[in-house]
SETORFI-318784 format. One record per residue (C-alpha): residue in three letters; z, x, y. Coordinates in steps of 0.02 Angstrom, whole numbers, padded with zeros to 5 digits, always signed. Each point is the difference from the previous one (the first is absolute). Example, Ala and Ser with C-alpha at 12.3 -4.5 7.8 and 13.67 -1.06 7.14 Angstrom:
<sites>
ALA+00390+00615-00225;SER-00033+00069+00172;
</sites>
This chain:
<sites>
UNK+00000+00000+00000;UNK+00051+00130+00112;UNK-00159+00098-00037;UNK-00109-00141+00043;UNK+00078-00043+00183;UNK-00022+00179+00024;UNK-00184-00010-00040;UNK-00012-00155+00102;UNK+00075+00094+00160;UNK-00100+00169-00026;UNK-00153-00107+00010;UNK+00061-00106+00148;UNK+00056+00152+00095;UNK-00212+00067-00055;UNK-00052-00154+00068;UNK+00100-00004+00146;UNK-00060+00185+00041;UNK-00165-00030-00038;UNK-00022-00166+00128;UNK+00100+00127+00135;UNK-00144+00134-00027;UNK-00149-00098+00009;UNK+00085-00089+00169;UNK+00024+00175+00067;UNK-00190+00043-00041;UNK-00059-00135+00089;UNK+00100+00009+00130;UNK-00090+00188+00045;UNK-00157-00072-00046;UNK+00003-00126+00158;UNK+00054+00128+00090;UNK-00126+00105-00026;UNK-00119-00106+00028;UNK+00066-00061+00149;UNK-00026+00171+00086;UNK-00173-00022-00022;UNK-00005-00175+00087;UNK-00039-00091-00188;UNK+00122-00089-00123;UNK-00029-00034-00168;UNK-00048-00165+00005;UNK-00122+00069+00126;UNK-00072+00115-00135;UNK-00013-00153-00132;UNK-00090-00093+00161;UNK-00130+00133+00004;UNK-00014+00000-00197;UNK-00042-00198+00011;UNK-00107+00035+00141;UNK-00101+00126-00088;UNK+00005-00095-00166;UNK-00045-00171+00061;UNK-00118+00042+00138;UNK+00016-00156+00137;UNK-00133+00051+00142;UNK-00117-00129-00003;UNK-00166+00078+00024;UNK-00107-00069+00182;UNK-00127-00129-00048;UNK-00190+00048+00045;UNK-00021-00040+00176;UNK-00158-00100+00064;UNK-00119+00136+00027;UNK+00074+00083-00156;UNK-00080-00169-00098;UNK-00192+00024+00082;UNK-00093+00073-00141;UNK-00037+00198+00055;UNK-00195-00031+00025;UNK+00048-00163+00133;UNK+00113+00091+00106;UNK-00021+00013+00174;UNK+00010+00160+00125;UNK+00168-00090+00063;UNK+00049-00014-00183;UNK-00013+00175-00041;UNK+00063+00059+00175;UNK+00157-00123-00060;UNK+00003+00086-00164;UNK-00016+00173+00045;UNK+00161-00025+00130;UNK+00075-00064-00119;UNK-00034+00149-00110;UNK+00135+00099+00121;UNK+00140-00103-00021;UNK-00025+00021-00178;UNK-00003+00177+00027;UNK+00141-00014+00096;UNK-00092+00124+00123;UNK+00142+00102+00104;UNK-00041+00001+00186;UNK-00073+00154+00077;UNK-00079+00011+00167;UNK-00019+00174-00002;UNK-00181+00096+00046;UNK-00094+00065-00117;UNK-00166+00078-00028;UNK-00104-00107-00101;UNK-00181-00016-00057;UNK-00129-00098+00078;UNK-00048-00141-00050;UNK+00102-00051-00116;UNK+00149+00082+00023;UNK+00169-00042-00014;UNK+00176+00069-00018;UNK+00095+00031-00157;UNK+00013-00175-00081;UNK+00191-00019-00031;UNK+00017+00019+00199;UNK-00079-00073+00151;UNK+00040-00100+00155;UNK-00013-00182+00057;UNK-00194+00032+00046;UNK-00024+00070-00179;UNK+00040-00165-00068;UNK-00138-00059+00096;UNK-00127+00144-00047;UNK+00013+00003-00172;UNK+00005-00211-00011;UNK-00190+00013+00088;UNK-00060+00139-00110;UNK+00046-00103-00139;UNK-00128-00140+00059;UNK-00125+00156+00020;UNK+00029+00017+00172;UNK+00053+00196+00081;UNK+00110-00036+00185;UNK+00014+00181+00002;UNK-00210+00006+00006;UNK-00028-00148+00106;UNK+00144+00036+00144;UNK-00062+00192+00000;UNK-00171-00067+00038;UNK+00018-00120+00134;UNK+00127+00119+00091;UNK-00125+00129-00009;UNK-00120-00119+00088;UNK+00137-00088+00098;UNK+00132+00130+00007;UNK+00073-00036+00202;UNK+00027-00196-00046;UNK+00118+00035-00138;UNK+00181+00049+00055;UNK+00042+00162+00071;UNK+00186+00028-00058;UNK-00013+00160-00098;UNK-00064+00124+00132;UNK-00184+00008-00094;UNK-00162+00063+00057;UNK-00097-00073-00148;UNK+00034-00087-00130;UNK+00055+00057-00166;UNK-00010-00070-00182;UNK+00169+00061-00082;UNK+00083-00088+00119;UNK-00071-00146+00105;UNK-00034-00142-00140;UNK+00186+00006-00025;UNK+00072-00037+00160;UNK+00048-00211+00025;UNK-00089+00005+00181;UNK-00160+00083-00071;UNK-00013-00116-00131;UNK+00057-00164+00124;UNK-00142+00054+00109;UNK-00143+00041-00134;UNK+00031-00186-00079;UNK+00013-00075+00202;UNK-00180+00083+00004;UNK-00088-00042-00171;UNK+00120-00130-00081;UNK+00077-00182+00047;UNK+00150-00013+00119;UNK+00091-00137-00068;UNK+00159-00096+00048;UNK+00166+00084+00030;UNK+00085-00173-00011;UNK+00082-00044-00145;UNK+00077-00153-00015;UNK-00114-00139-00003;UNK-00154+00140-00051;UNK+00039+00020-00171;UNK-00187-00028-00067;UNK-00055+00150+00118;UNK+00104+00117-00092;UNK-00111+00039-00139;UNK+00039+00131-00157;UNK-00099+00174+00063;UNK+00025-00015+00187;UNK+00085+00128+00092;UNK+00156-00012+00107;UNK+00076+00114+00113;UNK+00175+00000+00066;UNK+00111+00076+00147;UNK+00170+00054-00079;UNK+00159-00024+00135;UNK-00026+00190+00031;UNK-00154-00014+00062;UNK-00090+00092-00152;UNK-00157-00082-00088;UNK-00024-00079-00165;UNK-00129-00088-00111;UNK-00009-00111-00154;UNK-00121-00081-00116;UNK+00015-00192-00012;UNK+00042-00032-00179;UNK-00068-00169-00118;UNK+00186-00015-00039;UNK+00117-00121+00108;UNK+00175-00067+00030;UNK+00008-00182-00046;UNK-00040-00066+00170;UNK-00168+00070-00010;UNK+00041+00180+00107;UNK-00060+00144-00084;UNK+00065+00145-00050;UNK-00070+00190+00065;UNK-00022+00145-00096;UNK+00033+00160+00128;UNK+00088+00159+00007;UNK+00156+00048+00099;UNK+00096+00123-00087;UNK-00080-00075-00188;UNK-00144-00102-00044;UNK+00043-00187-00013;UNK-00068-00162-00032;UNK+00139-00122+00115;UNK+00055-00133+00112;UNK-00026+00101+00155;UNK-00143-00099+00102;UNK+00121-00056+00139;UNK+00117+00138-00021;UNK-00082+00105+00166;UNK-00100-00049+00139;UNK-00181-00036-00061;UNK-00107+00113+00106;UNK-00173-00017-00096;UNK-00072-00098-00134;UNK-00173+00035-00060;UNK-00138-00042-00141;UNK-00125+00117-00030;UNK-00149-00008-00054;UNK-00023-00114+00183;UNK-00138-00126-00074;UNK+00077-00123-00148;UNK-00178+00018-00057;UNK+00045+00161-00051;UNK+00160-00038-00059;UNK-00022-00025-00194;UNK-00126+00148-00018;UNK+00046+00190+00020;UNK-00013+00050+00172;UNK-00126+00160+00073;UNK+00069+00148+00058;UNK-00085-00041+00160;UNK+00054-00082+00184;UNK-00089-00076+00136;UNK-00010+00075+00158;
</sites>
């Protein structure tokens, strides 16, 4: 009898010692993990997260449901914008010596203007080429902010007011006004923007909207974006180009009017 009480408390007292260890264990264990800003039932979040995957992936958008060979120029100018904020392109405004025509900066990087560069060569159409030529032609009409004596091609297809004033020349000025304009504010078109500091910025109008109808832009201001943005800065410019709707579901030229 005396035997088996014994038995009974040596495996109580295991027990007992065994519940106080684990306790301890986990006790370090929280803290640990604590210093690093994550508990454990953080960790098993994560595990869920990455075994039971719940992004929901975007639905095709409008233009992404045109059969390839019906698309548009403003479809693929939509689509290759669109192409940066899938990039996730990191902004950089910085000069660089580039080729001509056709050249561009390294494609993980570029600025707000690059967004709208790389959307038009999508659709087969070369800003860098085209702004070049009429400044050539035109150069004392453009703006003089940068102290030049001529134009030059690494550079002046990627400034806002550049661009603002090649599409003012060769493409449709449309409506700044918002409200009450909706249907003017077509997927492709360009928009530029004054920031509170004073700085430029630009945007391509995107086929996706909010649920009243405004639509999102996809633009570049520190990472390329597809967002609610449209009435986020003053609207300083909002453009189509090609000009002529005529020309507006074919590929545009690489050549402007005089």
């Amino acid at each position: 009898m005396e035997n088996n009480k014994l038995k009974i408390k040596t495996l109580l007292l295991f027990l007992f010692i065994l519940l106080v260890s684990a306790g301890f264990y986990g006790v370090l264990n929280i803290g640990n993990n604590d210093q690093q800003g994550q508990l454990p039932y953080q960790n098993l979040r994560c595990q869920l997260t990455i075994n039971l995957p719940c992004s929901r992936t975007a639905l095709p958008s409008p233009v992404e449901k045109i059969p390839a060979e019906e698309r548009t120029t403003a479809d693929l100018i939509l689509l290759g914008a669109r192409q940066e904020a899938v990039n996730k392109v990191s902004y950089d405004a910085a000069y660089a010596t580039i080729s001509y025509p056709g050249g561009d900066v390294p494609p993980d990087r570029g600025a707000c203007t690059d967004v709208i560069i790389r959307a038009f060569r999508h659709a087969g159409l070369d800003l860098q080429q085209l702004i070049h030529e009429d400044m050539e032609r035109n150069f004392s009409l453009y703006p003089q902010r940068w102290g030049l004596e001529s134009p030059d091609s690494n550079i002046d297809h990627r400034r806002v007011p550049n661009q603002a004033f090649f599409f003012t020349r060769h493409g449709m000025q449309l409506t700044l006004e918002v409200e009450g304009c909706l249907d003017e504010w077509q997927w492709g078109d360009v928009v530029c923007w004054r920031f509170a500091n004073g700085r430029d910025h630009c945007g391509i109008i995107s086929d996706r909207t909010r649920s009243d109808g405004l639509p999102l832009v996809i633009h570049n201001a520190g990472q390329a974006k597809e967002e609610d943005c449209l009435l986020r800065w003053e609207i300083t410019g909002h453009f189509r180009y090609p000009a002529h709707p005529d020309n507006a579901n074919t590929p545009a030229t690489q050549t402007v009017q005089e």
